[in-house]
Backbone and ligand atoms as CSV (ligand in chain L), in Angstrom:
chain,resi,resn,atom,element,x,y,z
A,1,UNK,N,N,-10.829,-9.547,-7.064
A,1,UNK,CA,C,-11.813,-10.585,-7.364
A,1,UNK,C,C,-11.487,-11.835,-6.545
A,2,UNK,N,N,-12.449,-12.279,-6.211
A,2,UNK,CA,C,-11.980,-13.738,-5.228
A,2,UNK,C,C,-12.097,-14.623,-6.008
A,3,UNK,N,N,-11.550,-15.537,-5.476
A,3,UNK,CA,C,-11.550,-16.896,-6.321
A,3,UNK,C,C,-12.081,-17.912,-5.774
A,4,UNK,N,N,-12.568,-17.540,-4.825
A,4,UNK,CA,C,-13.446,-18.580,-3.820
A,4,UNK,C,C,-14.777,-18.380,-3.444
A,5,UNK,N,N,-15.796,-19.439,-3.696
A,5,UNK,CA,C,-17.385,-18.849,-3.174
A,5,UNK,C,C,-17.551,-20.271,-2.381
A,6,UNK,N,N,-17.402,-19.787,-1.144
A,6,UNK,CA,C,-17.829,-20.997,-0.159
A,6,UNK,C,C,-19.183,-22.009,-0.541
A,7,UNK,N,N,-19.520,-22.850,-0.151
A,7,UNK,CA,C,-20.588,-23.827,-0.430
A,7,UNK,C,C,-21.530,-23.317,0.255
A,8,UNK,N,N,-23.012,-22.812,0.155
A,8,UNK,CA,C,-24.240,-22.020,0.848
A,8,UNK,C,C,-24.446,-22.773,2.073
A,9,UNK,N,N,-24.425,-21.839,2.827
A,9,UNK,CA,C,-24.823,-22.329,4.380
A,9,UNK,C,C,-23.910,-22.965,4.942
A,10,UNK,N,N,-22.882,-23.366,4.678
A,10,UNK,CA,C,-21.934,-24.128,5.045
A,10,UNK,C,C,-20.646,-23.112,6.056
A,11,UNK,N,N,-20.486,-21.984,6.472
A,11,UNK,CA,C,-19.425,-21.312,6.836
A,11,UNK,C,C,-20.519,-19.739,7.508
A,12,UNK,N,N,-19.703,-19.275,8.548
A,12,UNK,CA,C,-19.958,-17.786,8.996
A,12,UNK,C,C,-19.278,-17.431,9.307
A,13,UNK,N,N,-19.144,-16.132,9.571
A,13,UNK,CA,C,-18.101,-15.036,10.122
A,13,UNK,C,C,-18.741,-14.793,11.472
A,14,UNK,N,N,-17.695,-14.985,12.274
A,14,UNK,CA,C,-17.893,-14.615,13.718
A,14,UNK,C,C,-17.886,-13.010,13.950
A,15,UNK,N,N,-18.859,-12.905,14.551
A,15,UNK,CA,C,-19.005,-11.537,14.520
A,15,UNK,C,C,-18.187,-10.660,15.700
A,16,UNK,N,N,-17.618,-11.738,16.648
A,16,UNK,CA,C,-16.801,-10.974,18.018
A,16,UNK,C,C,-15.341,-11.310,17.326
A,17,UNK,N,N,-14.971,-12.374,17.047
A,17,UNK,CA,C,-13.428,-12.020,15.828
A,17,UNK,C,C,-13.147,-11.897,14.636
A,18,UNK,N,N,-14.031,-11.881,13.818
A,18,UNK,CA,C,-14.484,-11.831,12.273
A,18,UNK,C,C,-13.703,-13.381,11.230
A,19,UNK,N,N,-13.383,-14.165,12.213
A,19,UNK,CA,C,-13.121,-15.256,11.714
A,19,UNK,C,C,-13.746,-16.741,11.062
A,20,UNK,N,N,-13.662,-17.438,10.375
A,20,UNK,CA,C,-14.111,-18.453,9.730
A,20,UNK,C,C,-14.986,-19.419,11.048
A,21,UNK,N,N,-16.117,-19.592,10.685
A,21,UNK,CA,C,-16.810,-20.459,11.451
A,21,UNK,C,C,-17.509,-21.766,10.549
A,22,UNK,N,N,-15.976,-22.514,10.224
A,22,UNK,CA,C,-16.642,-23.530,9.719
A,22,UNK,C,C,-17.478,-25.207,9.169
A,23,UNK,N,N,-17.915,-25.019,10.616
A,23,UNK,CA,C,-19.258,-26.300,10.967
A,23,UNK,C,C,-19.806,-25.782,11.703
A,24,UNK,N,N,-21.143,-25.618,11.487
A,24,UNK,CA,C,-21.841,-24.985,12.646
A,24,UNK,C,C,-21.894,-25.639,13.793
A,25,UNK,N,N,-21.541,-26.677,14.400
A,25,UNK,CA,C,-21.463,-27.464,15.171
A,25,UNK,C,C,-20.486,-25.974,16.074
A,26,UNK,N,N,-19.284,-25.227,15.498
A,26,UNK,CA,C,-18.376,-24.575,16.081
A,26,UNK,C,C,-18.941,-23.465,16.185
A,27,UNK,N,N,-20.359,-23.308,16.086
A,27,UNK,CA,C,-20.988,-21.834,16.714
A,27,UNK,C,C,-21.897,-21.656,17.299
A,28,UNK,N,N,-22.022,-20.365,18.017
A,28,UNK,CA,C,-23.628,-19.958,18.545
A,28,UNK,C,C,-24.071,-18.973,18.134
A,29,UNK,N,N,-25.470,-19.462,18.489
A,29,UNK,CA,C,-26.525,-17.594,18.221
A,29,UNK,C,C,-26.654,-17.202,19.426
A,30,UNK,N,N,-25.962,-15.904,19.902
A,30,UNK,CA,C,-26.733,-15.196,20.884
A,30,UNK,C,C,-27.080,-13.894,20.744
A,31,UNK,N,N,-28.190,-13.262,21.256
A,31,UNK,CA,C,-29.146,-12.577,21.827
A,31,UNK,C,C,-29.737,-12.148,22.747
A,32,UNK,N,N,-29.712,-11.016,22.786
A,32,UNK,CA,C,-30.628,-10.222,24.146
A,32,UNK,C,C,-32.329,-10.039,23.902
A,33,UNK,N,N,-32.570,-11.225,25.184
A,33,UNK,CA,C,-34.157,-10.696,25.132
A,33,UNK,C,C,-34.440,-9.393,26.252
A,34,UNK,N,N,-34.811,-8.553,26.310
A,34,UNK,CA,C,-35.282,-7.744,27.289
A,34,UNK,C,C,-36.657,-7.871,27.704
A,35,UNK,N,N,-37.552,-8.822,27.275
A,35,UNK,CA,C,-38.631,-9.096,27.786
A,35,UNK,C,C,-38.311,-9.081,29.522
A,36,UNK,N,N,-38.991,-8.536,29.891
A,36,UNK,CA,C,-39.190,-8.429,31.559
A,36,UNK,C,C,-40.239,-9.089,31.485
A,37,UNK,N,N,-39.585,-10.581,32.232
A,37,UNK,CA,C,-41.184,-11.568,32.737
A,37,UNK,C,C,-40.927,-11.646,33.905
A,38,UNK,N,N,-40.770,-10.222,34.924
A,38,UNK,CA,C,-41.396,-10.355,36.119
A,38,UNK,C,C,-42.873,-9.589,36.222
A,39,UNK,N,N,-43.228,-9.170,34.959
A,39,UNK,CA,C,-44.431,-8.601,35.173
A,39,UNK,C,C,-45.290,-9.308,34.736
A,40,UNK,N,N,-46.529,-9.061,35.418
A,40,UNK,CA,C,-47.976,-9.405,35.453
A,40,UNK,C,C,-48.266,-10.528,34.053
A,41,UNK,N,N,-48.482,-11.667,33.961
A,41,UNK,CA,C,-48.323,-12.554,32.615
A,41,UNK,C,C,-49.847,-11.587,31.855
A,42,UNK,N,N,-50.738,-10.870,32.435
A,42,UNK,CA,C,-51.369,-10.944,32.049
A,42,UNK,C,C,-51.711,-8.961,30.897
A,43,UNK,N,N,-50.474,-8.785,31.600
A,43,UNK,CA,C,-49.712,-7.743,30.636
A,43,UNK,C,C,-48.682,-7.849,29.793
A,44,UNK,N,N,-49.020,-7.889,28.203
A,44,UNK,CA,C,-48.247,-8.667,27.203
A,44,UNK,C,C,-46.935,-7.877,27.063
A,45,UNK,N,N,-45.754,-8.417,27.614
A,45,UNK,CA,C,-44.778,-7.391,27.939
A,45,UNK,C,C,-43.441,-8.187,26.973
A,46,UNK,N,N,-44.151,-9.193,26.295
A,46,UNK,CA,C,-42.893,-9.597,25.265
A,46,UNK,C,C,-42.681,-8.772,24.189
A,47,UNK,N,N,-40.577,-8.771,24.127
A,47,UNK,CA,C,-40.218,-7.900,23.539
A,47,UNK,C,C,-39.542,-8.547,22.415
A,48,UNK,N,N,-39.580,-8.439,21.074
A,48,UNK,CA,C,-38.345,-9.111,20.324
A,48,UNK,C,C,-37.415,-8.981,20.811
A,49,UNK,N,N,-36.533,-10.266,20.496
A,49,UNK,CA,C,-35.216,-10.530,20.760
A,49,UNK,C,C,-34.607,-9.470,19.868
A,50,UNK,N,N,-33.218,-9.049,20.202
A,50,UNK,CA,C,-32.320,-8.491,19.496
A,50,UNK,C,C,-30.933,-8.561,19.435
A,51,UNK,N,N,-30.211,-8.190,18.805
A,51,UNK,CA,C,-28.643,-7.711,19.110
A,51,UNK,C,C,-27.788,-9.352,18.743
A,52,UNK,N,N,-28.713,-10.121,17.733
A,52,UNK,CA,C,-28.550,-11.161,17.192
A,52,UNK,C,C,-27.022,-11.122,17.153
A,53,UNK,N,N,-25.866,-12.036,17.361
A,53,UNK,CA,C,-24.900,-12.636,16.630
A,53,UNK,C,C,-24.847,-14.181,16.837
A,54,UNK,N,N,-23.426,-14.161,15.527
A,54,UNK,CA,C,-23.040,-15.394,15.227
A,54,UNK,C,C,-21.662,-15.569,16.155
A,55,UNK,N,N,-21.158,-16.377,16.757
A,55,UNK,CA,C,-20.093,-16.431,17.657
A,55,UNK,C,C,-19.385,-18.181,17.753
A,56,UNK,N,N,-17.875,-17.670,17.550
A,56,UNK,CA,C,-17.593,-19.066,17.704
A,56,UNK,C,C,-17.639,-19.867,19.359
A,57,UNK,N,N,-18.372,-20.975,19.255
A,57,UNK,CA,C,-18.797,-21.342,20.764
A,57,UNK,C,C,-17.586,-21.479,21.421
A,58,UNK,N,N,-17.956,-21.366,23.141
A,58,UNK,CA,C,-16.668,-20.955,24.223
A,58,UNK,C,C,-16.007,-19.609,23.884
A,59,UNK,N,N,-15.219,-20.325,22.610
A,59,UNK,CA,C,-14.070,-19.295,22.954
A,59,UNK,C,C,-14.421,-17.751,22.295
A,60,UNK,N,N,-15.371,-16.977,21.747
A,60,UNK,CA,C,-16.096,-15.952,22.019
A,60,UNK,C,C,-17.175,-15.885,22.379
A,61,UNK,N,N,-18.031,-16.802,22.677
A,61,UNK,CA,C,-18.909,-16.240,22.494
A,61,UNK,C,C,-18.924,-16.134,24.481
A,62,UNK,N,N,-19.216,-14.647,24.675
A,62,UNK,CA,C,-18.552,-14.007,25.880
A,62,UNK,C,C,-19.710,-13.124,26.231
A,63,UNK,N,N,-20.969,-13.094,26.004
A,63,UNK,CA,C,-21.917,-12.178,26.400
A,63,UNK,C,C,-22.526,-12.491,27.356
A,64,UNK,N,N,-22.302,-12.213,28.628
A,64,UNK,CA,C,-22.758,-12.980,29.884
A,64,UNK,C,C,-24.684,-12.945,29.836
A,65,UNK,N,N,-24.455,-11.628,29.942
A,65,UNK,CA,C,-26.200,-11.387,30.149
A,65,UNK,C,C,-27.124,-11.886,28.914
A,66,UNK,N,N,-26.732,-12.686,27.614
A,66,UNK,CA,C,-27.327,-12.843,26.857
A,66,UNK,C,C,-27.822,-14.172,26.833
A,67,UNK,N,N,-28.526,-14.759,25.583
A,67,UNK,CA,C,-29.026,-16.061,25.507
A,67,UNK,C,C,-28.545,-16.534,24.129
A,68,UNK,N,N,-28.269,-17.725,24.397
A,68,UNK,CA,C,-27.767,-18.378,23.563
A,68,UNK,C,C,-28.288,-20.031,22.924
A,69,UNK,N,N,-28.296,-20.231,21.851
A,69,UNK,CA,C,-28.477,-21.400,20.810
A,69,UNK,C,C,-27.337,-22.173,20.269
A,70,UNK,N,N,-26.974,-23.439,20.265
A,70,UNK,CA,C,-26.123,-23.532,19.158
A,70,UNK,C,C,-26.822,-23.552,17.891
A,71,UNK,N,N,-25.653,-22.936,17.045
A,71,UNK,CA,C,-25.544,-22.826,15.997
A,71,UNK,C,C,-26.524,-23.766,14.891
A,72,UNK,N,N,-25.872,-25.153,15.435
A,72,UNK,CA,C,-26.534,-26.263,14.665
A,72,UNK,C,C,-27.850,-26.090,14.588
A,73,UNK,N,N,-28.701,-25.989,15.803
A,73,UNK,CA,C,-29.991,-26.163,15.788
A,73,UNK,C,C,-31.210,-25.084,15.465
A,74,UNK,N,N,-30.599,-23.928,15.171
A,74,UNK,CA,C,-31.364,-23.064,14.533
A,74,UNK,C,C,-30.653,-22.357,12.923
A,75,UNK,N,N,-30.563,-23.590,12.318
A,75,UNK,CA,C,-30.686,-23.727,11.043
A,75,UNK,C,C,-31.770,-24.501,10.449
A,76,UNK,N,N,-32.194,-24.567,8.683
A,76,UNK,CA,C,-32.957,-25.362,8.196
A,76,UNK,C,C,-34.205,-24.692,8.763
A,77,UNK,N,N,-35.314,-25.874,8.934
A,77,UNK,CA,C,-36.517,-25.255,9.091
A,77,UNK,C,C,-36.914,-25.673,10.929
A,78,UNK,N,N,-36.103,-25.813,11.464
A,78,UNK,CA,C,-36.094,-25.941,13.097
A,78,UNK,C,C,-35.586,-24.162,13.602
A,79,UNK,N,N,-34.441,-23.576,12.808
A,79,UNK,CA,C,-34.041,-22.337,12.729
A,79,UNK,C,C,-35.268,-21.296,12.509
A,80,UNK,N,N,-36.101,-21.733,11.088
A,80,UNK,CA,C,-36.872,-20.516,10.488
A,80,UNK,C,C,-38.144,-20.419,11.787
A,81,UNK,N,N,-38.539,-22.124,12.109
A,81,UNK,CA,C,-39.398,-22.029,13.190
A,81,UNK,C,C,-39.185,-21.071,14.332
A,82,UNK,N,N,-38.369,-21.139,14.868
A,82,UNK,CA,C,-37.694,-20.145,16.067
A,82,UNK,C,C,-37.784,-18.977,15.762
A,83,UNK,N,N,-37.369,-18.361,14.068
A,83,UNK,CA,C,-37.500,-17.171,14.155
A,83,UNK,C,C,-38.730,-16.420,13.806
A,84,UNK,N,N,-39.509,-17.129,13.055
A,84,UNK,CA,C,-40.849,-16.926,12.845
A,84,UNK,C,C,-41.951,-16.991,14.065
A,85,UNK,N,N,-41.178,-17.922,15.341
A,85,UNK,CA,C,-42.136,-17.904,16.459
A,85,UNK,C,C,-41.900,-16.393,17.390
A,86,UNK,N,N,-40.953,-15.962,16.893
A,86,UNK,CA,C,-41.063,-14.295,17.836
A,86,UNK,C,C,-41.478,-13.299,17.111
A,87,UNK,N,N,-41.723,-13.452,16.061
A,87,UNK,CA,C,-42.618,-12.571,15.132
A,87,UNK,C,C,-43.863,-13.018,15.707
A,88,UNK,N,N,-44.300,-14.196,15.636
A,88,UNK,CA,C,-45.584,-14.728,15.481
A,88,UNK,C,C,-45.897,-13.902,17.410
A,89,UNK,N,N,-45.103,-14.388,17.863
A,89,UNK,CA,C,-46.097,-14.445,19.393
A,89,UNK,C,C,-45.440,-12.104,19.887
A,90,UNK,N,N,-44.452,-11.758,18.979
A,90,UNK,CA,C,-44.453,-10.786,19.304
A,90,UNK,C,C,-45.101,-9.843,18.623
A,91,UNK,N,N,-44.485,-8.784,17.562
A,91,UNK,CA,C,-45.005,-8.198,16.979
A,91,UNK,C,C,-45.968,-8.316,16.093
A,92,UNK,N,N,-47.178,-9.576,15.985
A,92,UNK,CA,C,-47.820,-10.509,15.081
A,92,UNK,C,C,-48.957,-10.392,15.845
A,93,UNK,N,N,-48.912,-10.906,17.059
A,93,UNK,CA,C,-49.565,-10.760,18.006
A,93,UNK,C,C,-50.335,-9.548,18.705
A,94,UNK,N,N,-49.244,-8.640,18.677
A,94,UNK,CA,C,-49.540,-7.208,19.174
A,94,UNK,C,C,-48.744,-6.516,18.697
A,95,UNK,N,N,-48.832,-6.062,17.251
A,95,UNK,CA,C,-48.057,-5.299,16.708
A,95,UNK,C,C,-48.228,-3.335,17.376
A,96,UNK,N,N,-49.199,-2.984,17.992
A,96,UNK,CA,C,-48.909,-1.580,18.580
A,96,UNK,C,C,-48.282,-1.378,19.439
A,97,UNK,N,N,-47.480,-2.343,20.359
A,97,UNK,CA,C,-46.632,-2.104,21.357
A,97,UNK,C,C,-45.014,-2.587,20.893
A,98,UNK,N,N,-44.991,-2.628,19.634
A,98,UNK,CA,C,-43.789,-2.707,18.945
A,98,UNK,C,C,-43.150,-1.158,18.310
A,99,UNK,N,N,-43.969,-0.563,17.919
A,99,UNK,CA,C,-44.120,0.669,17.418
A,99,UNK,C,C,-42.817,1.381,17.700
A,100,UNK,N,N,-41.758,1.372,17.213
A,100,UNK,CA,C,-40.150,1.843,17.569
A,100,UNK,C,C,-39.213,1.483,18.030
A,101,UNK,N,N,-39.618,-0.281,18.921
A,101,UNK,CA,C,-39.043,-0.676,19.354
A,101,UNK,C,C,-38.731,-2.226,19.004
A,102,UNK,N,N,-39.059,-1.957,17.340
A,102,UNK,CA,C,-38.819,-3.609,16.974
A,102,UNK,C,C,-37.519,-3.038,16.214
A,103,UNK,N,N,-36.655,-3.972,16.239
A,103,UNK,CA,C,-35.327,-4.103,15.466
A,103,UNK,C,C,-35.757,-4.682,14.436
A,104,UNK,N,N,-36.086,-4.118,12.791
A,104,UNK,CA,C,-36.362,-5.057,11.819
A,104,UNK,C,C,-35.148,-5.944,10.795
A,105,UNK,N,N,-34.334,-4.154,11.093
A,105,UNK,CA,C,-33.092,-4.999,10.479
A,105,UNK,C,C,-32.614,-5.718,10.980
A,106,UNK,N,N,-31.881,-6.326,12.479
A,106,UNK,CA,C,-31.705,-7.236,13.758
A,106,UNK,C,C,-31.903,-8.463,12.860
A,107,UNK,N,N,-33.098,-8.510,12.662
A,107,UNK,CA,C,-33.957,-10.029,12.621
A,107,UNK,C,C,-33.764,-9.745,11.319
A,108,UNK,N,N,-34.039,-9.384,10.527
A,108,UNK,CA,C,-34.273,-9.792,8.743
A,108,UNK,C,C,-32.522,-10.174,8.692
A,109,UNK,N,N,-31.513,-10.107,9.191
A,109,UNK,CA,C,-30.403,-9.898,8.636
A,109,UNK,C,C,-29.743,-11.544,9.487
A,110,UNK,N,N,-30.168,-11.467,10.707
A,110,UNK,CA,C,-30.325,-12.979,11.107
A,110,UNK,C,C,-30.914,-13.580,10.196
A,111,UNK,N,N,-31.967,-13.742,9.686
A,111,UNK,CA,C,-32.640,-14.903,8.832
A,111,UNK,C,C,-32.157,-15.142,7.717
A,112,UNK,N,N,-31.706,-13.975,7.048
A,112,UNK,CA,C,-30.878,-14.217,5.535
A,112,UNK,C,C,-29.388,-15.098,6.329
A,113,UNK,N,N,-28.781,-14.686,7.173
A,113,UNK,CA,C,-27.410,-15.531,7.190
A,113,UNK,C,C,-28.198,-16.902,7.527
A,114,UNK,N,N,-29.036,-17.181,8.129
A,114,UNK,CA,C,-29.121,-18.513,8.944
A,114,UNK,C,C,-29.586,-19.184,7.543
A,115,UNK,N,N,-30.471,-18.685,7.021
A,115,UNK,CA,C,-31.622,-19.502,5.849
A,115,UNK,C,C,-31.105,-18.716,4.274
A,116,UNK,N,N,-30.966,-18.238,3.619
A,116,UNK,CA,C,-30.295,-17.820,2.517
A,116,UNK,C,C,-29.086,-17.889,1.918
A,117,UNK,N,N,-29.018,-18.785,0.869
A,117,UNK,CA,C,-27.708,-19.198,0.315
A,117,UNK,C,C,-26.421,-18.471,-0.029
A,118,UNK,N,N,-25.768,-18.559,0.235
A,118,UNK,CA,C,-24.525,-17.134,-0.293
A,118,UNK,C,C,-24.167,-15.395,0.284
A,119,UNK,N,N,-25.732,-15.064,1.195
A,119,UNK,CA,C,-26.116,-13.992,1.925
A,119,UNK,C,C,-24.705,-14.030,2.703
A,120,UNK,N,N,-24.390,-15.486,3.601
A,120,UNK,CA,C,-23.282,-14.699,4.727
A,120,UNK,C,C,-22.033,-13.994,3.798
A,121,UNK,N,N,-21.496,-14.895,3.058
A,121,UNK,CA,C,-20.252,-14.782,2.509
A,121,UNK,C,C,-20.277,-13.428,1.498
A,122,UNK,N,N,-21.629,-12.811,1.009
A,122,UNK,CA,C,-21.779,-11.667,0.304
A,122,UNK,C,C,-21.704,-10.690,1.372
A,123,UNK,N,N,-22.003,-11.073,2.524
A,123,UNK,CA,C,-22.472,-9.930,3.431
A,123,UNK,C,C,-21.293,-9.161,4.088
A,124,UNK,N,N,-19.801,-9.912,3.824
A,124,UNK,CA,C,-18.491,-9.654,3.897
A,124,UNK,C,C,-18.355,-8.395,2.982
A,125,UNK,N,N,-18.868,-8.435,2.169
A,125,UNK,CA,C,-18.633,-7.672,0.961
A,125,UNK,C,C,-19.529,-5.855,0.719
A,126,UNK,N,N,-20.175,-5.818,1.833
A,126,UNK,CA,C,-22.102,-5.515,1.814
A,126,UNK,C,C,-21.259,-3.795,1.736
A,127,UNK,N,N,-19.766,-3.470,1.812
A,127,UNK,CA,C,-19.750,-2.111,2.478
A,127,UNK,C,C,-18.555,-1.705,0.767
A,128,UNK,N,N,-18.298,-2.349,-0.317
A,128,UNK,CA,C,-18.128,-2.467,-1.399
A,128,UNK,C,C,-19.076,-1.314,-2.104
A,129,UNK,N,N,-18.394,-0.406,-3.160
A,129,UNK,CA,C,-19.200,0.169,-4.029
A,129,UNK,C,C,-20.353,-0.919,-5.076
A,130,UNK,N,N,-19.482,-1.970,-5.365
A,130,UNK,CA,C,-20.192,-2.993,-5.847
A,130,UNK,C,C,-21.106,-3.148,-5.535
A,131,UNK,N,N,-21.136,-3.975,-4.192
A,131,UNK,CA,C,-22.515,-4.114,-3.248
A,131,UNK,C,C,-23.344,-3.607,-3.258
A,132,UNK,N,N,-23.467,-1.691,-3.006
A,132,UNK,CA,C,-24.004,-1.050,-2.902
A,132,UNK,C,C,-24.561,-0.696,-4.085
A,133,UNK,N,N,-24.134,-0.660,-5.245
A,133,UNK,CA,C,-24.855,-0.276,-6.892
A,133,UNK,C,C,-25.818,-1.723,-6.835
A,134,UNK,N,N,-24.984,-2.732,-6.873
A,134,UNK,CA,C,-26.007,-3.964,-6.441
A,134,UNK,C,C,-27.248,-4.451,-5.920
A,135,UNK,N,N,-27.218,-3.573,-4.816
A,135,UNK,CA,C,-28.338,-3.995,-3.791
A,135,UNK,C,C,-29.003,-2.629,-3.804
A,136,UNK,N,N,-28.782,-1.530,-4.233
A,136,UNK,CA,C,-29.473,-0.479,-4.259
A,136,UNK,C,C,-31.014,-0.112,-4.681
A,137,UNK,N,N,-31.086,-1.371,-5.760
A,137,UNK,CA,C,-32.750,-1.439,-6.299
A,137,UNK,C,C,-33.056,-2.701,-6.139
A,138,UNK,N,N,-32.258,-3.668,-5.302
A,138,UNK,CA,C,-33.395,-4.905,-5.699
A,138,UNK,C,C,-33.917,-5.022,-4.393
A,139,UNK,N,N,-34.794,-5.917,-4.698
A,139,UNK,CA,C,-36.094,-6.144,-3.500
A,139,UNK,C,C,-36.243,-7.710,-2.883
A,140,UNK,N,N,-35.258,-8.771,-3.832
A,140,UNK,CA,C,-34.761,-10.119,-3.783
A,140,UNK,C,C,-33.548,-9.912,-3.775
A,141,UNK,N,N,-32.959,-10.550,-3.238
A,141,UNK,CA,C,-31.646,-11.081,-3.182
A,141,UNK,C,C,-31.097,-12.693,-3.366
A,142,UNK,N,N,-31.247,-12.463,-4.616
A,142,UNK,CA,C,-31.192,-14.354,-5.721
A,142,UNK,C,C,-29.929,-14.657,-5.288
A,143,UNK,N,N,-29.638,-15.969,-5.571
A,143,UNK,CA,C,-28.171,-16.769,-5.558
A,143,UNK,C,C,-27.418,-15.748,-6.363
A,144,UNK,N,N,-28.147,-15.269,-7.647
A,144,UNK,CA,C,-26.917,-15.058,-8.525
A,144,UNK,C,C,-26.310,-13.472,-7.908
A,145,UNK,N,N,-27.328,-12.622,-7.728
A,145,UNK,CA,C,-27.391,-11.685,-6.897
A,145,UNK,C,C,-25.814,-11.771,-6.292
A,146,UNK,N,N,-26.384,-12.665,-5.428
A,146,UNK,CA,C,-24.977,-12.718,-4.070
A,146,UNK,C,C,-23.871,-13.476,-4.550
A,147,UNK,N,N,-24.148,-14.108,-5.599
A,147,UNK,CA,C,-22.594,-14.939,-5.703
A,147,UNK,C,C,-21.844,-13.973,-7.198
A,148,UNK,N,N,-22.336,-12.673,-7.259
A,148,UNK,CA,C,-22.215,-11.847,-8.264
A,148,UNK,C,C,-21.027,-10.893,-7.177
A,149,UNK,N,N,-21.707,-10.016,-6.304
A,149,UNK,CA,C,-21.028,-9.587,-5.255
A,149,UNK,C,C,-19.699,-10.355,-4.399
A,150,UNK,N,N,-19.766,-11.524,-3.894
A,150,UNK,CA,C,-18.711,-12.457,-3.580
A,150,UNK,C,C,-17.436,-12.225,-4.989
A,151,UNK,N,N,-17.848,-12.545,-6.409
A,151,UNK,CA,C,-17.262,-12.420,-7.434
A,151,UNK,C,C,-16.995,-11.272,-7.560
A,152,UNK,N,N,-17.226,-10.317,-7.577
A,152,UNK,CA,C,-17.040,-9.105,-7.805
A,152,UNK,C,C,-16.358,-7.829,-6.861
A,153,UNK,N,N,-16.576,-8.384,-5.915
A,153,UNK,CA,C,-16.466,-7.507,-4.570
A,153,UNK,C,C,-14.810,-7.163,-5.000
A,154,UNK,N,N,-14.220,-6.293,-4.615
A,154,UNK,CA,C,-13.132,-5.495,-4.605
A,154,UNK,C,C,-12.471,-4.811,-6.176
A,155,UNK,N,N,-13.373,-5.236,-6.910
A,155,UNK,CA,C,-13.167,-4.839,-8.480
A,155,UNK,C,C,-13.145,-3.273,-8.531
A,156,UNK,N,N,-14.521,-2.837,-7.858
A,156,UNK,CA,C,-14.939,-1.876,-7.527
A,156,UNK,C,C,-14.908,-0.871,-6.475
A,157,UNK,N,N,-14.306,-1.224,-5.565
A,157,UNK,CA,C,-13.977,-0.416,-4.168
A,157,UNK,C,C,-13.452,0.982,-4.570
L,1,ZN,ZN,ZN,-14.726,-15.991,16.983
């Protein structure tokens, strides 16, 4: 059982060293777009972004070919904007040329860490028998939800 439930939104786990990231000021989001915009603008060839992580800035975050955000600025509702604008202009837009090639989990799992309270620090926990009896039927994932799992996590392993 832990004895600690971090303050919501306040901390992440780096996903290239699995270590404490805590001020977002000390991280980035990066991502691979594969949109190819050398073709024709007038062939809609945007692709969702994918392959989302959280990374502590400089010193991992090491993905040459990717794109990157700090941390800070795609949180709150400057964050949800950004992620709601590649829904909006991708699969929203022209959802039949998404058809197998949208990452849903990618993106739904970005938005819960960036915008959902307690999600990162539960999400440590997500591979727990706990977790899994937990999250097996619900369709929300409430504060109490996740700060149930954080509490609970290794009781059950
Ligand atoms: Zn790191």
């Amino acid at each position: 059982m832990t004895d600690h439930i971090d303050q919501p939104l306040s901390i992440w786990y780096c996903d290239e060293c699995h270590q404490a990231i805590h001020k977002p000021a000390e991280g980035m989001l990066t991502w691979i777009d594969s949109t190819d915009w050398r073709k024709k603008s007038s062939e809609f060839q945007r692709k969702m972004p994918n392959r989302f992580s959280i990374v502590h800035q400089n010193v991992c975050d090491i993905s040459g070919d990717g794109q990157s955000m700090h941390l800070e600025a795609m949180l709150g509702v400057t964050g949800l904007q950004w992620w709601a604008s590649n829904l909006w202009n991708g699969p929203t837009a022209d959802p039949k040329i998404f058809n197998g090639d949208f990452e849903a989990q990618s993106a739904m799992d970005l938005l819960y860490r960036l915008q959902v309270p307690y999600y990162e620090q539960a999400r440590q926990y997500f591979d727990s028998s706990y977790a899994s009896l937990e999250l097996s039927n619900r369709t929300v994932m409430s504060d109490e939800i996740l700060k149930g799992i954080i509490e609970n996590a290794g009781q059950a392993i």
